[in-house]
N, C-alpha and C positions, 0 to 999 in steps of 0.2 A: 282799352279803358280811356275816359274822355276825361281828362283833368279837369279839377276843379277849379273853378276861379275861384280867390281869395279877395274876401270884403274889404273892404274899406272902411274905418269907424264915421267916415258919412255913407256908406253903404247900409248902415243899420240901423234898425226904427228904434223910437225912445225905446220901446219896451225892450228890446232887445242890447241898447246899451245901458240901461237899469239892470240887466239881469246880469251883463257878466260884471259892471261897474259893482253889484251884493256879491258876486260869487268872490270876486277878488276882497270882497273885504273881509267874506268868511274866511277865505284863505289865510292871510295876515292874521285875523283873532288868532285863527287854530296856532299859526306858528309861534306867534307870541306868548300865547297862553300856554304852550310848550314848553319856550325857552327859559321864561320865565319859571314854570315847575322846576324844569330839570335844574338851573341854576339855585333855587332855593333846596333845593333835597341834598342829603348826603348819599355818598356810593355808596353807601349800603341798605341805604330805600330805594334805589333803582334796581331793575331785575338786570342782571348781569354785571353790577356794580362799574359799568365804563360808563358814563356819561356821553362823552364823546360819540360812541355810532349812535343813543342817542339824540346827538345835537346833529349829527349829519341825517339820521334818518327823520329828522321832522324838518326838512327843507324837502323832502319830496311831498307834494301836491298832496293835499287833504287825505292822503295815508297814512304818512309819518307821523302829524302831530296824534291825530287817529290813534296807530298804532300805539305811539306812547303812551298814551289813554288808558288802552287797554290793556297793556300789556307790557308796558317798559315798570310802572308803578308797582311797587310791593304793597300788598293791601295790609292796613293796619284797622285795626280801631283802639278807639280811647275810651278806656272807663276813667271816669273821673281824671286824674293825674299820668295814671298808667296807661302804656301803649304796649296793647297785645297783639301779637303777629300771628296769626293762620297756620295751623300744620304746616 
């Protein structure tokens, strides 16, 4: 197998440092907008009430904050004043 050679960021055309220069910012939103969730919710609005593996799993790449998204969040809705939680 013939190794790859690795770019150089003068190796890359604008568009091509425009593309990872958005992706690295989606990445940062997603974290933040993470950490920030997990930080304002109580353990007992997070699915498995630890916060923690969710603060370490939204440091892996556009999964984790992802994940948390989807699936670390206990779904509520509000009628008026009251918040009703799902079977």
């Amino acid at each position: 197998m013939i190794p790859l050679k690795q770019k150089k960021w003068g190796d890359l055309s604008p568009a091509q440092k425009s593309s990872v220069v958005l992706l690295g910012l989606v990445q940062f939103t997603l974290l933040v907008a993470a950490l920030i969730d997990i930080r304002k919710r109580s353990a007992e609005e997070i699915t498995g009430g630890d916060k923690r593996i969710w603060i370490m799993a939204a440091f892996v790449n556009y999964v984790g904050p992802i994940a948390y998204f989807l699936f670390g969040r206990k779904r509520t809705a509000m009628i008026g004043d009251e918040t009703i939680e799902p079977n």
